[in-house]
C-alpha positions, 0 to 999 in steps of 0.5 A: 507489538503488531506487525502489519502486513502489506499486500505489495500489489496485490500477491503472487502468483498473480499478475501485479496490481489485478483483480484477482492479485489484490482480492488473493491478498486480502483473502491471506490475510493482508491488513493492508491493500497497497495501490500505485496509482496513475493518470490517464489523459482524461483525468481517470486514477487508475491502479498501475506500477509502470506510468509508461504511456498512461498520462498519454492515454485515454482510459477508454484507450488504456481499457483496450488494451488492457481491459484488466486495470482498475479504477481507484474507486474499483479498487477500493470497491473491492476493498469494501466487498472483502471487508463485508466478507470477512467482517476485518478491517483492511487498511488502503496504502496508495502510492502516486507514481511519478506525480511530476510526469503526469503534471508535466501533462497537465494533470494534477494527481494529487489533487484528483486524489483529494477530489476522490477521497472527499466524494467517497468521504474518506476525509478523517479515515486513519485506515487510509495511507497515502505515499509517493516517492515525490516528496514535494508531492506529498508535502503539498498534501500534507501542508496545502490540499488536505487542509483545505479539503478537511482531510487528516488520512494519514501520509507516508514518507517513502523512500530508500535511505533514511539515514540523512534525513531529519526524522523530526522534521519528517514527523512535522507532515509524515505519519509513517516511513517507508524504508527499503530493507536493506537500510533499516537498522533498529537505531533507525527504527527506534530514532523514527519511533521517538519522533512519533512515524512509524517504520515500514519495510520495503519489499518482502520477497522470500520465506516468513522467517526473513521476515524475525530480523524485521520484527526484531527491530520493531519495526511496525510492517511489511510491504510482501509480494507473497502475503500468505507466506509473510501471514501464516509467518507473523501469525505464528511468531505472535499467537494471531488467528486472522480471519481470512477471505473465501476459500482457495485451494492451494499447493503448498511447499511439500507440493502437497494440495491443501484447502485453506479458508482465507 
């Protein structure tokens, strides 16, 4: 079994969805970069948790007064550069936040997305995960946009509960199933597997032994905000020696500085 690691955007200590937070996981070791994306007024996919007045602002707005945000193609930029540098693969999560909010502005997300990933060629990439919490959004991926623009990247289902959902018909447009931790059981993880989705845990927060119940259950990843706690954890538990990023000097929990290449 593999459990895969993803970078909850980006890493602690850093500040959510930055540069620096994003490129900090990818060097621990993240097999997977995870971007929320929103929409700014003019039609820019930017990587952002909080929607806020986004969909109402400019990007050359949203970059004065907070010229830290990333384009989605600069985020997957990044990507790319961390890839050549440590010669690992690393797969892209991206989450739509709050689709209907930017539509209600005019602005179709989801298609925008479709738009970017056809002029960056991504159309047949298995690497490539796209989620939101808006089910209509990512049906409409799935059954109507992808189709048309010949994509098969994979989309994901997330969620809190699955516990009243039909995984059968879930696996008819889904891939894979986000679930919040707290609700993840081994029969829900076994019920997800035999409909052909694999299971994700939403969100890791504390030590890399929370981390055993998870893979007990088989389930197939993790969303952690601290990657190099949830990497050093898995790497031990299953003999993996993961090639990291640049070097970092770090301080570990004995207070104590160690260098670490990753």
């Amino acid at each position: 079994m593999t459990f895969e690691i993803f970078g909850h955007r980006g890493t602690n200590p850093y500040t959510d969805h930055s540069a620096e937070a994003h490129a900090a996981a990818m060097d621990w070791g993240a097999d997977w970069a995870e971007f929320g994306i929103q929409m700014t007024s003019d039609g820019v996919l930017v990587v952002a948790h909080d929607t806020g007045t986004i969909p109402s602002t400019t990007y050359a707005k949203l970059m004065a007064s907070s010229p830290g945000t990333m384009t989605l193609n600069q985020a997957l930029d990044l990507v790319a550069a961390k890839e050549a540098e440590t010669g690992r693969e690393i797969k892209v999560s991206i989450e739509m936040k709050n689709p209907a909010t930017h539509a209600a502005k005019g602005l179709d997300m989801p298609k925008a997305l479709v738009d970017l990933l056809v002029a960056r060629g991504i159309t047949d990439d298995a690497d490539i995960s796209v989620s939101s919490f808006d089910i209509a959004s990512t049906q409409r991926l799935a059954n109507t946009l992808y189709p048309a623009a010949g994509i098969s990247t994979s989309i994901d289902y997330v969620d809190y509960d699955f516990s009243n959902v039909n995984l059968a018909n879930v696996a008819k447009w889904a891939d894979t199933i986000s679930v919040n931790t707290p609700y993840i059981t081994a029969d829900l993880v076994a019920k997800a597997h035999a409909a052909g989705l694999l299971v994700s845990a939403w969100t890791h927060t504390g030590t890399g032994e929370e981390l055993q119940s998870l893979i007990d259950m088989g389930v197939d990843g993790v969303y952690s905000d601290n990657t190099r706690v949830a990497r050093e954890y898995v790497d031990s538990a299953e003999g993996f020696n993961t090639v990291y990023g640049g070097t970092r000097t770090v301080m570990t929990s004995s207070m104590a500085c160690r260098a670490a290449t990753v």
